[in-house]
N, C-alpha and C positions, 0 to 999 in steps of 0.2 A: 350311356352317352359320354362320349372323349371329351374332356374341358373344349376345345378347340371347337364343337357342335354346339355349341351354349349360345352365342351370340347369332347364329347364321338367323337368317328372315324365314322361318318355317309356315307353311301354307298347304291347304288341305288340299291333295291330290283329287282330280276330277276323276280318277280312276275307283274313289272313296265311296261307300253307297251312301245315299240319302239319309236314308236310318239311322244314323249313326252309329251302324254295326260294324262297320270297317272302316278306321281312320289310318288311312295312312297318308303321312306329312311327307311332304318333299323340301328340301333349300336347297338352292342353284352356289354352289361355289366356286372360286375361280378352275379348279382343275376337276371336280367334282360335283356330283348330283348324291347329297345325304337323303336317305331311306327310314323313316323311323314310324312306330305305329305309337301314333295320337295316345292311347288308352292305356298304354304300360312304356312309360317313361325308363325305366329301372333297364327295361331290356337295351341293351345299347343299338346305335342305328349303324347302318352300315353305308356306305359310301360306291358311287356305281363312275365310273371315267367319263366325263363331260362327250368321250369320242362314242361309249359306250352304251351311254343312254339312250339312245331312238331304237337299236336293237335289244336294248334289254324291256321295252316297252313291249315293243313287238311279240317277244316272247313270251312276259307275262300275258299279253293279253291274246296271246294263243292263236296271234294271226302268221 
C-alpha cells in the first residue's frame, strides 16, 4: 500500500461476502476509487478513476 493510501477512510465493500472470506475495502478519493483486500495488507491496493468505477463494478460483477 503507497504512503499516500494510509490515511484514506477505507470501508468494507458490499460486494464483500458475509463470512468474512472476502474482504475487499474500498476508499473514495478525490480522482480515485482505492481497491485493497482487507486480509493481506502487505499486497499493495490499487486505484480504479472515479469516471471508471461504475463500469468497473459492472464488470466485476459480470452484469
Amino acid at each position: 500500500m503507497s504512503s499516500g493510501t494510509t490515511n484514506l477512510a477505507w470501508f468494507k465493500s458490499s460486494y464483500s461476502g458475509s463470512q468474512g472470506d472476502s474482504c475487499v475495502e474500498i476508499a473514495m478519493a478525490e480522482q480515485a476509487v482505492h481497491v485493497r483486500d482487507s486480509k493481506d495488507l502487505a499486497r499493495p491496493d490499487f486505484e480504479v478513476g472515479r469516471a471508471e468505477w461504475a463500469p468497473f463494478v459492472r464488470f466485476v460483477a459480470g452484469d
